[in-house]
C-alpha positions in Angstrom: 0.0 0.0 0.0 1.3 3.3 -1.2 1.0 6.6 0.5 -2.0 8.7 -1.7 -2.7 12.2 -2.1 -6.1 13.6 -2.0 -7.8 16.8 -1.9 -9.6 18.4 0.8 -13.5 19.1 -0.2 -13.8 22.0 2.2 -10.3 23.5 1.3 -9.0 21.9 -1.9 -5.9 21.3 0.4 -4.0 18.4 -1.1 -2.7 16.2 2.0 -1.4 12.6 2.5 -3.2 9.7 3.4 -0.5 7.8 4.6 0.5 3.9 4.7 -0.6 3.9 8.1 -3.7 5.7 8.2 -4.6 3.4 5.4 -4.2 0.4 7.6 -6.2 2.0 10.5 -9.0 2.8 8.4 -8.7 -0.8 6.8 -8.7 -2.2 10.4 -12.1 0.1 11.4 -13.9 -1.2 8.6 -14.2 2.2 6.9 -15.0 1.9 3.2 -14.3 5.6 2.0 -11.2 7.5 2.4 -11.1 10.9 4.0 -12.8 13.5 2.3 -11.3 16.1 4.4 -7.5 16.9 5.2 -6.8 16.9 9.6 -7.4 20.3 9.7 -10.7 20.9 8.4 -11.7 17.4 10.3 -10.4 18.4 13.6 -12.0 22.0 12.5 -15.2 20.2 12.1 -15.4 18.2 15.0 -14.6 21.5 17.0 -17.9 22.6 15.4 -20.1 19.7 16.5 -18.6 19.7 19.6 -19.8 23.1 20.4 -22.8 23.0 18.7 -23.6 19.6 21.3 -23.1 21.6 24.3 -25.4 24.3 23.0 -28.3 22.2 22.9 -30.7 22.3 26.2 -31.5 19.6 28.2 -34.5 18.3 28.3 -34.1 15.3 30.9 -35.7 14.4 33.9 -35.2 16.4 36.9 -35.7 14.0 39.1 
């Protein structure tokens, strides 16, 4: 397995998807590659994070 360049679709960043990530992704069971290079992912995952915690909470009070 070769390293691979792909490009970002938030960006158009071009980034590696290396050997190893390949192989994690292989061992998760993930059929698509990333779509999105680790800075617009971790970006993202910021953004549901926060958006999570911004939600109200409708559960018991008891």
């Amino acid at each position: 397995m070769a390293d691979k360049v792909l490009t970002c679709k938030d960006c158009n960043a071009e980034f590696v998807f290396n050997e190893s990530e390949q192989e994690f992704y292989k061992e998760k069971g993930f059929d698509n590659e990333p779509q999105r290079c680790p800075d617009c992912r971790r970006a993202r995952k910021q953004q549901r994070n926060f958006s999570n915690n911004r939600k109200p909470n409708y559960g018991s009070k008891w």
